[in-house]
mmCIF file of the C-alpha atoms, coordinates in Angstrom:
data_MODEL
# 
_entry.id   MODEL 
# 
loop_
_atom_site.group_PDB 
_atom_site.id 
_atom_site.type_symbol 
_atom_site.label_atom_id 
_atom_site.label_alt_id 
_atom_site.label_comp_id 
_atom_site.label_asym_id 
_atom_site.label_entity_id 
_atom_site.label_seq_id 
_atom_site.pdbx_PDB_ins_code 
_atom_site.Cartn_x 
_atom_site.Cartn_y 
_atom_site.Cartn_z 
_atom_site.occupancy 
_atom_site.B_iso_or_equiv 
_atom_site.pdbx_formal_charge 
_atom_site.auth_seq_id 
_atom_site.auth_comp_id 
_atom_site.auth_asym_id 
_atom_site.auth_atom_id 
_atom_site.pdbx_PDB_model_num 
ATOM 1   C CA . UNK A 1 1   ? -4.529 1.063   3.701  1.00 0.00 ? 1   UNK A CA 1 
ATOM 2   C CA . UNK A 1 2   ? -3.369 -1.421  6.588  1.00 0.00 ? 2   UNK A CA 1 
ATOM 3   C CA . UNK A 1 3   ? -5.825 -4.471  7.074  1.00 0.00 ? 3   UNK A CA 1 
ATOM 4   C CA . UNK A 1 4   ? -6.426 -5.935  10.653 1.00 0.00 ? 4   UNK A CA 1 
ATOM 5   C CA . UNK A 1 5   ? -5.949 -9.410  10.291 1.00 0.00 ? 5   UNK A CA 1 
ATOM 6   C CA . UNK A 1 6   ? -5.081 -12.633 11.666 1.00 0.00 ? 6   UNK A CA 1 
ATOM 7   C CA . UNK A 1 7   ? -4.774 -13.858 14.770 1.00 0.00 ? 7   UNK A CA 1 
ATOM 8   C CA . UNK A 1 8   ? -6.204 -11.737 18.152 1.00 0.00 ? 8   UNK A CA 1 
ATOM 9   C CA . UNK A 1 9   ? -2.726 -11.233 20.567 1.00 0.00 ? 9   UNK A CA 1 
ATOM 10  C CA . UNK A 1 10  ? -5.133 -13.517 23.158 1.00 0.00 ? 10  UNK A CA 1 
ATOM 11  C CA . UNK A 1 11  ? -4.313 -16.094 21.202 1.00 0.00 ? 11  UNK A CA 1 
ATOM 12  C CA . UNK A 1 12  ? -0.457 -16.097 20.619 1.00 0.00 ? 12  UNK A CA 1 
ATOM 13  C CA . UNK A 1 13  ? 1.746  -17.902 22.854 1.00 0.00 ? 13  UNK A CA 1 
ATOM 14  C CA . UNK A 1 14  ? 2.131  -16.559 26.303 1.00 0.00 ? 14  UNK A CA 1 
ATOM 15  C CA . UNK A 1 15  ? 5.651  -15.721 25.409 1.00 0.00 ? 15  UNK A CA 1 
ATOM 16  C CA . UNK A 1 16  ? 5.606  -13.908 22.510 1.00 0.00 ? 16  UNK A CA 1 
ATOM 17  C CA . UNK A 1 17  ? 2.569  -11.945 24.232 1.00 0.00 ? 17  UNK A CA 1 
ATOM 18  C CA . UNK A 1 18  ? 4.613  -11.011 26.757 1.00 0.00 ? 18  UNK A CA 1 
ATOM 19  C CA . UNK A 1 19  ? 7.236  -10.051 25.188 1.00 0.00 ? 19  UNK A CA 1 
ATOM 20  C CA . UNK A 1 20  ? 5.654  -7.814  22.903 1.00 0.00 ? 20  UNK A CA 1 
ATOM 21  C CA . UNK A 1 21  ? 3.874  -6.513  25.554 1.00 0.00 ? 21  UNK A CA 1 
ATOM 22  C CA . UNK A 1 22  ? 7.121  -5.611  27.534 1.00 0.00 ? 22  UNK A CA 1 
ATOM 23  C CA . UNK A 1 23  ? 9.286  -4.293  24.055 1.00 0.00 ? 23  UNK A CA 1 
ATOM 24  C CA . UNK A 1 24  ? 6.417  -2.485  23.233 1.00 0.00 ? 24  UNK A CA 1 
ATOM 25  C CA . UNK A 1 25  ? 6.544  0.075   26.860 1.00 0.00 ? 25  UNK A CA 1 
ATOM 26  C CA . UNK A 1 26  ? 10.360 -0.448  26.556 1.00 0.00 ? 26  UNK A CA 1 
ATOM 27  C CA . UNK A 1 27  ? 10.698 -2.816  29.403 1.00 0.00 ? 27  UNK A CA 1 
ATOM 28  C CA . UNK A 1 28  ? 14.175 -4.290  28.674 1.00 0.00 ? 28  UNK A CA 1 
ATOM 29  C CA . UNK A 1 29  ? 14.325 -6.443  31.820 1.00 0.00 ? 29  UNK A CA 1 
ATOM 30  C CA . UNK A 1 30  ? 11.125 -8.428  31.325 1.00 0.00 ? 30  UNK A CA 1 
ATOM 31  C CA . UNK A 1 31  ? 11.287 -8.438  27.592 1.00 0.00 ? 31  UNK A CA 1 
ATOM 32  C CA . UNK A 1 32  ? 14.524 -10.314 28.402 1.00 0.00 ? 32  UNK A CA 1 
ATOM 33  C CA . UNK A 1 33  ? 13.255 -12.683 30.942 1.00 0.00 ? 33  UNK A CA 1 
ATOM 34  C CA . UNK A 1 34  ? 10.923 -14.032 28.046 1.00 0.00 ? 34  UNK A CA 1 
ATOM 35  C CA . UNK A 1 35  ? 14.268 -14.807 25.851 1.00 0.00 ? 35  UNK A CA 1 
ATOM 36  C CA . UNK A 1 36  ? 16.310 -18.352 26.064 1.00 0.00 ? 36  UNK A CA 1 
ATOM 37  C CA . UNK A 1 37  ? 19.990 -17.955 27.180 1.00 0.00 ? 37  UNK A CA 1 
ATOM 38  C CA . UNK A 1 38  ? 21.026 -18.131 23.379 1.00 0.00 ? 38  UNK A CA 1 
ATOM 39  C CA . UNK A 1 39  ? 18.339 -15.990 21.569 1.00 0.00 ? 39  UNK A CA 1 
ATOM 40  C CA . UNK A 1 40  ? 18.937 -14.475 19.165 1.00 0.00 ? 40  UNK A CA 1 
ATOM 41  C CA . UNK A 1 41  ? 17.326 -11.112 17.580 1.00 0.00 ? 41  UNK A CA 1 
ATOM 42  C CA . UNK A 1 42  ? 17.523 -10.158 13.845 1.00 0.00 ? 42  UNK A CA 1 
ATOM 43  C CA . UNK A 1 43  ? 17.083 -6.280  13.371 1.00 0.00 ? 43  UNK A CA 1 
ATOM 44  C CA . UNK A 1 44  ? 16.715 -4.642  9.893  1.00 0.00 ? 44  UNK A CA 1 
ATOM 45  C CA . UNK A 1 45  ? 20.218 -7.128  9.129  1.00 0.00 ? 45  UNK A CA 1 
ATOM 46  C CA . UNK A 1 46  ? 21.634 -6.955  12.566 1.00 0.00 ? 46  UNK A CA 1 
ATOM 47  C CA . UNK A 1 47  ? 22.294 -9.599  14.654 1.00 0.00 ? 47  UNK A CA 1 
ATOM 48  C CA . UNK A 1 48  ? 22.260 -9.454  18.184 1.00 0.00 ? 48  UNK A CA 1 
ATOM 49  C CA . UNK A 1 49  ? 23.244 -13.238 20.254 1.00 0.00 ? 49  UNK A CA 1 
ATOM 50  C CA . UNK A 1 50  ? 23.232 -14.377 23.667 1.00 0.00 ? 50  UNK A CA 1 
ATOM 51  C CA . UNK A 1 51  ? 21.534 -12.636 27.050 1.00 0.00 ? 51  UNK A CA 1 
ATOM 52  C CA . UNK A 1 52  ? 23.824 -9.158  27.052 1.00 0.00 ? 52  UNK A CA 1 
ATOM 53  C CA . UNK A 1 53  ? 23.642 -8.453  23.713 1.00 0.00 ? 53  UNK A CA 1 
ATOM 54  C CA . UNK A 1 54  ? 20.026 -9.158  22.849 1.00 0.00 ? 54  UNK A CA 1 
ATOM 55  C CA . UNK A 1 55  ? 19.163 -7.138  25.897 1.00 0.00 ? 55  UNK A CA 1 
ATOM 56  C CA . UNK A 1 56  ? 21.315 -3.872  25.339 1.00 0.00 ? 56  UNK A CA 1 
ATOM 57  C CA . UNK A 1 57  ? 19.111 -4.574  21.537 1.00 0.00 ? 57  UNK A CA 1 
ATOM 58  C CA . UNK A 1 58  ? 15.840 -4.152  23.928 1.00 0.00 ? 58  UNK A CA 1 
ATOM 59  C CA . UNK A 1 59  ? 17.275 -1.584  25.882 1.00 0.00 ? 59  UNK A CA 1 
ATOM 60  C CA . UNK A 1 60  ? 18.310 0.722   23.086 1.00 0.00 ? 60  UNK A CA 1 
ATOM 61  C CA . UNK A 1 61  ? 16.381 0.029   19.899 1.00 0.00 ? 61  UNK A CA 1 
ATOM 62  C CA . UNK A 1 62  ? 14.104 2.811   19.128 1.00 0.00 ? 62  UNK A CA 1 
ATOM 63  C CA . UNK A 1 63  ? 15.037 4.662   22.520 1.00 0.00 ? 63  UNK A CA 1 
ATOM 64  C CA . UNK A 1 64  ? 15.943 8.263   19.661 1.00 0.00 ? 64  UNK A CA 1 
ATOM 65  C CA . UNK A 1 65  ? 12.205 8.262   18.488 1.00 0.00 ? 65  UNK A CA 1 
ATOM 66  C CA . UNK A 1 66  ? 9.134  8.825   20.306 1.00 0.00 ? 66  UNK A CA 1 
ATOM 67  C CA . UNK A 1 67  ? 6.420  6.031   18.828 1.00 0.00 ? 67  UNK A CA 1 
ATOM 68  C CA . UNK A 1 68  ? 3.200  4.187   19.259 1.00 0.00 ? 68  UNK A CA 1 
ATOM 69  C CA . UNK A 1 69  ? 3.037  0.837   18.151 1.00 0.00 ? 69  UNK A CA 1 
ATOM 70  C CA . UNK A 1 70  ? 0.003  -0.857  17.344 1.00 0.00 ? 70  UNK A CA 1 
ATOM 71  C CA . UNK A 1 71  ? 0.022  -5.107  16.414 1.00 0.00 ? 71  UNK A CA 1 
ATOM 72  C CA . UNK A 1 72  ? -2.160 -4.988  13.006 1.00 0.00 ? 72  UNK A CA 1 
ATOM 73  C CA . UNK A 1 73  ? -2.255 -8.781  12.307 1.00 0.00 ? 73  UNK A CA 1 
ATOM 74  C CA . UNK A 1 74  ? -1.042 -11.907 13.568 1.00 0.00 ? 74  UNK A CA 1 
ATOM 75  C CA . UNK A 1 75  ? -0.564 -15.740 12.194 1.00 0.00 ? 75  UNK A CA 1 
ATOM 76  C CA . UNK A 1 76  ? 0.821  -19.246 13.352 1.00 0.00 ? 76  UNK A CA 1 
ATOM 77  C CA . UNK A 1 77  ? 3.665  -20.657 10.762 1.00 0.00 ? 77  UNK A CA 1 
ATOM 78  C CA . UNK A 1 78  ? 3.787  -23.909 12.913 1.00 0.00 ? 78  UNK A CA 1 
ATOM 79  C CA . UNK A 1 79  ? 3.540  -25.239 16.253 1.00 0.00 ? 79  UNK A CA 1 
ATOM 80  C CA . UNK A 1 80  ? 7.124  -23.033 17.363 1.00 0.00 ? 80  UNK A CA 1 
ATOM 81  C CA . UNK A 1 81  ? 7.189  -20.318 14.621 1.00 0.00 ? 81  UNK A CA 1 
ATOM 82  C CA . UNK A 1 82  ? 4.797  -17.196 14.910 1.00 0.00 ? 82  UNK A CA 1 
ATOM 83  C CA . UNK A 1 83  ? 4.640  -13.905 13.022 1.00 0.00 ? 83  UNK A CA 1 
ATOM 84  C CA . UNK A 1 84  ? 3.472  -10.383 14.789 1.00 0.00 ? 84  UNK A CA 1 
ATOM 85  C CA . UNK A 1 85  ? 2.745  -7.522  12.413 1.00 0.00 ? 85  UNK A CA 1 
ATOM 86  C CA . UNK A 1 86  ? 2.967  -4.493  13.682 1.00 0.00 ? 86  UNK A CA 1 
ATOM 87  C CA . UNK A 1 87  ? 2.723  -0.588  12.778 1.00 0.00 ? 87  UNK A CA 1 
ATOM 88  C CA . UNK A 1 88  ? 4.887  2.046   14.338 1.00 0.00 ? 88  UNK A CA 1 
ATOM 89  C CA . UNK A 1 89  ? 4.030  5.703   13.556 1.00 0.00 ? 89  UNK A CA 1 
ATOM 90  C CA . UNK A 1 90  ? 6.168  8.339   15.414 1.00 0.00 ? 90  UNK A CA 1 
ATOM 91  C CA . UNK A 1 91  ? 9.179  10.901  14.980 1.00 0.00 ? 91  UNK A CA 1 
ATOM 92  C CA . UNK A 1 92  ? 11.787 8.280   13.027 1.00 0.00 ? 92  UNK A CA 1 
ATOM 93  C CA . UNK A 1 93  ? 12.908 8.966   9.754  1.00 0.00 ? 93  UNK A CA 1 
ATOM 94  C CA . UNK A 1 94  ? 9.545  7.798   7.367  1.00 0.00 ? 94  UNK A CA 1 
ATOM 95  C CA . UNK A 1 95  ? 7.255  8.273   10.447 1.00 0.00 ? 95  UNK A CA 1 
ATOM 96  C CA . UNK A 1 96  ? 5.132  5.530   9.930  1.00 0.00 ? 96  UNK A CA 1 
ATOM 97  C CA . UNK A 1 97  ? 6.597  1.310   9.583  1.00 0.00 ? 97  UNK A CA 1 
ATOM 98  C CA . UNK A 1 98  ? 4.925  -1.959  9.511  1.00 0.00 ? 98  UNK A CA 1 
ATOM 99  C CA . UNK A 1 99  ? 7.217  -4.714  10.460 1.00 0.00 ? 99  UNK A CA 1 
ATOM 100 C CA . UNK A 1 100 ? 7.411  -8.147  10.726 1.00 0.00 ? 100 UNK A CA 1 
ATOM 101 C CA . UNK A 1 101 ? 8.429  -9.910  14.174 1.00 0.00 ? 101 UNK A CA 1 
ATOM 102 C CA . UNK A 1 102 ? 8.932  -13.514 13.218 1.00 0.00 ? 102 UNK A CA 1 
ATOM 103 C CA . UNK A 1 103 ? 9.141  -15.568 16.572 1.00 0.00 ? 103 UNK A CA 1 
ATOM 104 C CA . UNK A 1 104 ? 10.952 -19.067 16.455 1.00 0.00 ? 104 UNK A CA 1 
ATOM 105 C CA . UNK A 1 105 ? 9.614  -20.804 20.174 1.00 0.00 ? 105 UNK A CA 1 
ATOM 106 C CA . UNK A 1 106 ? 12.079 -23.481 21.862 1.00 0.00 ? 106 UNK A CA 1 
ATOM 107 C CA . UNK A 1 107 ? 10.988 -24.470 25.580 1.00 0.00 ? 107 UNK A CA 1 
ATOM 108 C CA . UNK A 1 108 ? 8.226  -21.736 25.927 1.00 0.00 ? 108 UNK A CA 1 
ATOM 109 C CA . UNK A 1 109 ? 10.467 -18.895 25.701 1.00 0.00 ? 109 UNK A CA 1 
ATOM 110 C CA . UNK A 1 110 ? 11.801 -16.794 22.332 1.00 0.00 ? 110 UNK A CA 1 
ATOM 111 C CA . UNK A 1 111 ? 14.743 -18.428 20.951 1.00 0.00 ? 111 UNK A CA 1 
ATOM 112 C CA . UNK A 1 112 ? 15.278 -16.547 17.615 1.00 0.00 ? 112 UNK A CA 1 
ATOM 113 C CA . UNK A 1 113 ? 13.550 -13.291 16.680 1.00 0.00 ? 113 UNK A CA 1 
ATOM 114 C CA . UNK A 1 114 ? 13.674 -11.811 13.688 1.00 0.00 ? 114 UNK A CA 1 
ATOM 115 C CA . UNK A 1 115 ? 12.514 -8.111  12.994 1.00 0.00 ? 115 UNK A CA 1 
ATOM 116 C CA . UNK A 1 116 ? 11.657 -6.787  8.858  1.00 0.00 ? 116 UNK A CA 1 
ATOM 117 C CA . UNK A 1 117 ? 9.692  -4.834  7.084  1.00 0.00 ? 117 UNK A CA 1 
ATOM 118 C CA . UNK A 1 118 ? 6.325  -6.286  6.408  1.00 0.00 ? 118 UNK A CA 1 
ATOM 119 C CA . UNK A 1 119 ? 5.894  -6.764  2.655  1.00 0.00 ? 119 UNK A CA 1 
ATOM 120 C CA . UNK A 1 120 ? 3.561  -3.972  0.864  1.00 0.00 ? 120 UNK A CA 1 
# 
């Protein structure tokens, strides 16, 4: 049974609100406009680095499967480090995650992201 918990997403950083908010209705460009110059994004042991890789990561992750995401809790690690639990259910292989987006801030924008499956 998934628990709601943590934090509402009114009360994340605007950044990592807006992000999600873009990833989630697969809108690479803004998405990408919330990164740093050097982000970085982890991906189930993937690394994407720098501003064309990490967006051809936004661009194409997931774009195979049709899927709803819904964010099912939410927590502050420290004043730059967030973490954004989330539950897709749709047509990939499984059809139903919950996964971890770990958020490292630096200058208001996403520096490091790093995307895993939320321990059961």
């Amino acid at each position: 049974m998934t628990q709601h918990t943590g934090l509402p997403s009114d009360l994340l950083p605007p950044a990592v609100r807006q992000f999600l908010g873009a990833h989630i209705v697969r809108d690479a460009d803004t998405a990408s406009s919330f990164l740093t110059e050097d982000a970085v994004i982890v991906d189930q042991d993937e690394t994407f680095r720098g501003r064309e890789e990490t967006y051809a990561f936004l661009r194409d992750a997931g774009s195979e499967f049709e899927y709803t995401t819904e964010q099912i809790g939410a927590h502050r690690v420290d004043d730059t480090h967030w973490v954004v639990t989330v539950r897709l259910e749709g047509t990939f292989p499984g059809g139903v995650a919950e996964l971890d987006y770990r958020f490292a801030l630096r200058d208001d924008l996403v520096a490091e992201l790093v995307i895993a499956n939320h321990p059961a």
